[in-house]
N, C-alpha and C positions, 0 to 999 in steps of 0.2 A: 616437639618444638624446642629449640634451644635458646639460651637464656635473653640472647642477645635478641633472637627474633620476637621472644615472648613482650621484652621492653619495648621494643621498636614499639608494637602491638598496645600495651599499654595506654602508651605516650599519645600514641594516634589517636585510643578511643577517648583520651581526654581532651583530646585537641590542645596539646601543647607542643611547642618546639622545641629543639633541643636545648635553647637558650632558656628557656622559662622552666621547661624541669631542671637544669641546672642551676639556677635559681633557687629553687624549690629544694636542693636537696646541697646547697652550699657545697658545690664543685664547678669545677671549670666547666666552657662547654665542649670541651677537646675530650673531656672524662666522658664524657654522655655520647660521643661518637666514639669513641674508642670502645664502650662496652655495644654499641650497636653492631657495628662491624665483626664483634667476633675475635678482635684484641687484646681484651682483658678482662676481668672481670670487677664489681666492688671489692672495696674490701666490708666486714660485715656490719659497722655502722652505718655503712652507705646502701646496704640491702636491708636492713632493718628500717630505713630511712622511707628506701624502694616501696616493701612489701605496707609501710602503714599509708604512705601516701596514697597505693593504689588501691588499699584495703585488700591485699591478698595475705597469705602466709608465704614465708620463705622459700618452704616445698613445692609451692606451686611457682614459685620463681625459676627453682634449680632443682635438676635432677640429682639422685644421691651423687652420681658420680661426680657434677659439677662440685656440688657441696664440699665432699671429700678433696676436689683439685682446690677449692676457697681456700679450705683450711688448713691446706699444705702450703700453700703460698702466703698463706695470712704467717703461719709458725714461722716462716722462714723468712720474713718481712720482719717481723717481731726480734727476729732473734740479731739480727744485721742491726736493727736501730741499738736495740743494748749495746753491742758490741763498737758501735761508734760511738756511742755513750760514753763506754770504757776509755774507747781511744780518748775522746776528749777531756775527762777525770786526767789522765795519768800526763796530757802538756799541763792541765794546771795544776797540778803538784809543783807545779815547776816552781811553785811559791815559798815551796821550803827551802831552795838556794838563795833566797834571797835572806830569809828570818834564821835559819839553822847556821852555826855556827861550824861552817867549813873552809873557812879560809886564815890561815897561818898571818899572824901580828907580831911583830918582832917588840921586845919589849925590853930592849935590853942584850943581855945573855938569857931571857929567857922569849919562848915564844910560842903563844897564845892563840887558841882559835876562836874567831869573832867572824858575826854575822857580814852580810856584803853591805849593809847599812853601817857599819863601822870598818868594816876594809879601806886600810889607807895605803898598803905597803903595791901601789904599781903606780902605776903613770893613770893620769886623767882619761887620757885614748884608749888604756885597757879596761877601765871602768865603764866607759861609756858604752864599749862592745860589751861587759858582759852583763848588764842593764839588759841592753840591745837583746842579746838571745834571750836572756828570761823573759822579760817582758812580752817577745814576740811568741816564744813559746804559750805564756800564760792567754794571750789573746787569741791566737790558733783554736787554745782548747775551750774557751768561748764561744766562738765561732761553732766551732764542730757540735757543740752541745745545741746553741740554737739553732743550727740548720737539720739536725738529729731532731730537735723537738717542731721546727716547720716544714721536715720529710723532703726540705731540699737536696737531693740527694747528690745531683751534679754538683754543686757546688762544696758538698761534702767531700768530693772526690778529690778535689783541689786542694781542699787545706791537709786532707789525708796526705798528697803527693808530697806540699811545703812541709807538714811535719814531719814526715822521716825524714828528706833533704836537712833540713834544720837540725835534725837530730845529729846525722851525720857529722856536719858540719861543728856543731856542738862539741862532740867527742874530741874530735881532730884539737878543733882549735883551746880546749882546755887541757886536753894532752900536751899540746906545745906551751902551752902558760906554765906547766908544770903546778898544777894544781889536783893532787892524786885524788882526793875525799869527791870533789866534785867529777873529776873524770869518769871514775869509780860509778859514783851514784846513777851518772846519766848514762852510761851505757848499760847498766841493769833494768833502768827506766825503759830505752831503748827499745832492750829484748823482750821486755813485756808487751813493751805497744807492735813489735813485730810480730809477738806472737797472737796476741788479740785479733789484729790484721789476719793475721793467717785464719784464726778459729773462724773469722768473718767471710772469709773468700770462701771458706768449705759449704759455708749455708747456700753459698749460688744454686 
């Protein structure tokens, strides 16, 4: 019997519905029909949840084989949430462009690098854009973290798309400000968050 039919089974001899063991084990009840069906499986708090409620052991929930497909999909579950982790770490770095000292102050004949908290040398419209990107960047990586830690995962994908777009955009438009230090730093930034992206796509 397979796992899905085993809980079906379960569920029945206790007389619950899918609503009330979903209840019971703090998931949706779309979770509770999706492991009926043959869909998916828990992940293993959610079988250890299973196996004490129903007073069974794990082994008698899942065959090795299942177990083995658990904990292949748990690793590779695991290893996607780090890695958006990462992603979202490396937009809120983005705080060091604001406090680091990378932009050029004229002082005279001489000229000085000062934080964007004392950056007086552009126009008001070019400050407020580059507010604008950090800011959006440091809240992206916000974002990404909390929906990383509530396994929002759709909506992970979003801010994932806006942050490279952003990045992009980023590069371009401090390349044309002619500001090298920050140019520089964000496109390294960049190639890191593509590359974490990528180590992430390979876990699929």
């Amino acid at each position: 019997m397979e796992f899905n039919e085993k809980l079906q089974q379960l569920r029945k001899q206790n007389n619950l519905t899918q609503e009330q063991l979903a209840e019971q084990l703090y998931v949706s009840r779309s979770a509770i029909s999706k492991w009926e069906s043959g869909k998916g499986y828990p992940n293993i708090e959610s079988l250890k949840c299973i196996a004490k409620l129903f007073s069974v052991s794990i082994d008698e929930l899942l065959s090795g084989e299942e177990l083995i497909s658990l904990a292949e999909t748990e690793n590779r579950s695991n290893l996607k949430k780090i890695y958006s982790f990462i992603s979202g770490i490396l937009d809120i770095i983005a705080i060091a462009f604001i406090v680091l000292p990378l932009y050029g102050k004229s002082d005279g004949s001489y000229i000085h690098s000062v934080n964007l908290l004392s950056f007086t040398e552009t126009t008001w419209v070019m400050l407020i854009i580059y507010w604008a990107i950090f800011i959006t960047m440091i809240g992206l990586g916000f974002t990404t973290v909390l929906f990383v830690h509530f396994e929002k995962e759709s909506s992970y994908n979003l801010t994932k798309k806006s942050s490279v777009v952003l990045g992009v955009l980023a590069i371009c438009f401090f390349a044309a400000a002619r500001e090298p230090y920050v140019t520089t730093l964000l496109f390294l930034l960049f190639v890191m968050k593509i590359y974490v992206l990528m180590k992430q796509g390979q876990t699929k």
